[in-house]
N, CA, C and O atoms as a DFTB+ gen file, in Angstrom:
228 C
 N C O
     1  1      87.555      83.484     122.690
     2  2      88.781      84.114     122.302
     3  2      88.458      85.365     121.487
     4  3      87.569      85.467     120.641
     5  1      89.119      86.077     121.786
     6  2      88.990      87.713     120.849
     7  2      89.655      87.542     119.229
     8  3      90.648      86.902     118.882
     9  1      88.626      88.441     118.334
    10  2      89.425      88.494     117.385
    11  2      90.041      89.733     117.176
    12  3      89.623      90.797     117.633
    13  1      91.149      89.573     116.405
    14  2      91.467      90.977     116.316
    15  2      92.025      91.222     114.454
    16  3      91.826      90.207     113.786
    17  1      92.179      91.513     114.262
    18  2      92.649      92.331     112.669
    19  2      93.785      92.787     112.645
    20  3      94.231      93.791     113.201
    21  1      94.508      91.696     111.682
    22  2      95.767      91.797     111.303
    23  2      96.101      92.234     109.908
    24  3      95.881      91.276     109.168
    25  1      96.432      93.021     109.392
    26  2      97.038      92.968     107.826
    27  2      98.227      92.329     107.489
    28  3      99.242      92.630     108.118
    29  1      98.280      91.384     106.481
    30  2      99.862      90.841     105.909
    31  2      99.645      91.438     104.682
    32  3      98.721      91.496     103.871
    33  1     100.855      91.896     104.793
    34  2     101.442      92.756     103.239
    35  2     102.700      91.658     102.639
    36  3     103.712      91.478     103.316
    37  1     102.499      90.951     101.282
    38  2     103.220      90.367     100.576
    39  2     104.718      90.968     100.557
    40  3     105.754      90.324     100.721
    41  1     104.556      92.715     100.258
    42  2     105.593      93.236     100.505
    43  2     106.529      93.375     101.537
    44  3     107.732      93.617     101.433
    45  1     105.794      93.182     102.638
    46  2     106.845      93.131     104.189
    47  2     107.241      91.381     104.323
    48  3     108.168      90.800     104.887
    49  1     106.324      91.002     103.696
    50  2     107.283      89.311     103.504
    51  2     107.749      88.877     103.076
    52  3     107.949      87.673     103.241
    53  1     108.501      89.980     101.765
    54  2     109.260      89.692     100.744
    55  2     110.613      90.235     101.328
    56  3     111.640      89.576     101.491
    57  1     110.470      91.212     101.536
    58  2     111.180      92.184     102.355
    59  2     111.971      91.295     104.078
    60  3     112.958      91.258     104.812
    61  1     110.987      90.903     103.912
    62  2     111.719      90.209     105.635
    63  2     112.242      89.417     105.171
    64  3     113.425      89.406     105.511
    65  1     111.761      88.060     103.973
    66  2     112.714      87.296     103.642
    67  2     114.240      87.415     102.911
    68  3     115.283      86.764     102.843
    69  1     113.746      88.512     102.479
    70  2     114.936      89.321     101.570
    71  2     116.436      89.633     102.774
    72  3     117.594      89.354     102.464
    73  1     116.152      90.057     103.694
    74  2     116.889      90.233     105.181
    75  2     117.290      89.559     105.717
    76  3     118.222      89.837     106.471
    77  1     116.846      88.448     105.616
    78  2     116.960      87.035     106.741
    79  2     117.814      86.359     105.715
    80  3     118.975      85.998     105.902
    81  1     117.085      86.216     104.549
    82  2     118.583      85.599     103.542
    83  2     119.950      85.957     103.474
    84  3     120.852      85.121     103.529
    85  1     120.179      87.503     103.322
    86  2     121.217      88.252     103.094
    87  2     121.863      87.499     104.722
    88  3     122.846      86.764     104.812
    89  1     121.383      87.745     105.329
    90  2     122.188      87.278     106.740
    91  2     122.777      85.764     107.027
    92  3     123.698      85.355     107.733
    93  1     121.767      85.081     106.105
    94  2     122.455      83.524     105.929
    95  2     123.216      82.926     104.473
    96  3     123.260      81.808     103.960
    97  1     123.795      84.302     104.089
    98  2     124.725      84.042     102.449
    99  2     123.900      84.034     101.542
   100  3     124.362      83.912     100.408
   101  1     122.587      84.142     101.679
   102  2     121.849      83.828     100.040
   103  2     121.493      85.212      99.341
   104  3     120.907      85.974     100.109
   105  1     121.701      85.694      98.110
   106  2     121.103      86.448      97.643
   107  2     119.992      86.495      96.551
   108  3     120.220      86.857      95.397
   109  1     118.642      86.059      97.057
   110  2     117.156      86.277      95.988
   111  2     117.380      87.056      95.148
   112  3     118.028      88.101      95.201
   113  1     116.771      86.508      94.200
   114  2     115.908      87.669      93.082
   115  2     114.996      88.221      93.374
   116  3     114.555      87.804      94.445
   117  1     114.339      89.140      92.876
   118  2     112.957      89.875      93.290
   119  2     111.878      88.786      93.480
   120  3     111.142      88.546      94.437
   121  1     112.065      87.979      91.805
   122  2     110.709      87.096      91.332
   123  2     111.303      86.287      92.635
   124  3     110.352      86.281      93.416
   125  1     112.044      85.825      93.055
   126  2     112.291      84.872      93.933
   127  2     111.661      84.759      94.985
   128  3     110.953      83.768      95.165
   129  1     111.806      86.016      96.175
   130  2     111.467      86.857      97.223
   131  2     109.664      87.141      96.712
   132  3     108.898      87.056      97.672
   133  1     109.101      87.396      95.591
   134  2     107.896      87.502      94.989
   135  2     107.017      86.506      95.462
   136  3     105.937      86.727      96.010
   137  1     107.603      85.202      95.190
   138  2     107.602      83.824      94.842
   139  2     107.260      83.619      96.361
   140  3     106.070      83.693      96.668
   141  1     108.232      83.356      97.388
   142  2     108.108      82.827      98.510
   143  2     107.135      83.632      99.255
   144  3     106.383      83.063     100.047
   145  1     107.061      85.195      99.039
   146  2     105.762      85.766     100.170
   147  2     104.845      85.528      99.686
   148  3     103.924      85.462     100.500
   149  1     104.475      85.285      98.389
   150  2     102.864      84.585      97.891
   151  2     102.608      82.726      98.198
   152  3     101.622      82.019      97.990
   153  1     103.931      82.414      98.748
   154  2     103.520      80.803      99.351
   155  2     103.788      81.011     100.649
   156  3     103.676      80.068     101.433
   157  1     104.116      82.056     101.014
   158  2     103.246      82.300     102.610
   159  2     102.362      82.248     102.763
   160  3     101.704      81.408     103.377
   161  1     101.837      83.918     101.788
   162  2     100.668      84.116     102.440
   163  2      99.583      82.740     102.010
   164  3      98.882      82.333     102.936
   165  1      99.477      82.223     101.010
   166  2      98.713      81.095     100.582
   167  2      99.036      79.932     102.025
   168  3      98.188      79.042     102.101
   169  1      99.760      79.903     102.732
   170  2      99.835      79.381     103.300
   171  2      99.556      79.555     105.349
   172  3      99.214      78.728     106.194
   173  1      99.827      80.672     105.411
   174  2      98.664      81.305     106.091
   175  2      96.971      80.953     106.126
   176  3      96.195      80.422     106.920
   177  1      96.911      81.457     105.039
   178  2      95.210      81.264     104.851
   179  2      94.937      79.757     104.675
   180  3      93.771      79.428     104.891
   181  1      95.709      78.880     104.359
   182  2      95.360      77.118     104.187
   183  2      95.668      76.872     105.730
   184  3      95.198      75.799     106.106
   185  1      96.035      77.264     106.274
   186  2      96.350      77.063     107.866
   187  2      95.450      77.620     108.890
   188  3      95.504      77.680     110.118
   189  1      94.384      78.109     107.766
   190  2      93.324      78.906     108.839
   191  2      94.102      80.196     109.760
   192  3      93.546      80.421     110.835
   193  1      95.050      80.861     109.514
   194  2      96.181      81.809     110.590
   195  2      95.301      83.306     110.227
   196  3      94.896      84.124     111.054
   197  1      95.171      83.356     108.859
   198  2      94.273      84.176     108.332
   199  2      93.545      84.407     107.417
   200  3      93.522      83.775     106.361
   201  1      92.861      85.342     107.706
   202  2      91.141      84.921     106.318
   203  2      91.843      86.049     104.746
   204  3      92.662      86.965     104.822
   205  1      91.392      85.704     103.939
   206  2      91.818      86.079     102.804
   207  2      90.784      87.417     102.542
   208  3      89.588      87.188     102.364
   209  1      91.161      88.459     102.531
   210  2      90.157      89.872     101.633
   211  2      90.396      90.398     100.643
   212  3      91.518      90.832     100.381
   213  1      89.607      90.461     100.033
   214  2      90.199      91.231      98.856
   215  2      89.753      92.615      99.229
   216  3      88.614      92.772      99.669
   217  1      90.645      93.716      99.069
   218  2      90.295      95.060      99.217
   219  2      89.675      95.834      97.921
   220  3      89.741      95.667      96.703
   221  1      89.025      96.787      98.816
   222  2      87.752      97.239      97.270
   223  2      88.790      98.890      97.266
   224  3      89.513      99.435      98.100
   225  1      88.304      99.256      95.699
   226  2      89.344      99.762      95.133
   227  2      88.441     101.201      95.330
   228  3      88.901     102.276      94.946
């Protein structure tokens, strides 16, 4: 199987959840929306979906 290279940005999953709520009556807080894309992405990477990097500065 090929690999290929994906980036997840916390911010586009805060952001998407932020969207998808508004559309089903809920309105998040930031920390809220904060909250749930960092137990994505943690959850991603415990799922093996993707590898964790830290980017060099």
């Amino acid at each position: 199987m090929k690999e290929i290279e994906v980036f997840i940005d916390t911010d586009e999953i805060a952001d998407f959840f932020f969207h998808q709520l508004l559309k089903r009556g809920y309105v998040p807080t930031e920390e809220e929306l904060e909250e749930m894309a960092d137990i994505t992405f943690e959850y991603l990477v415990e799922k093996c979906i993707i590898d964790e990097e830290m980017e060099e500065d």
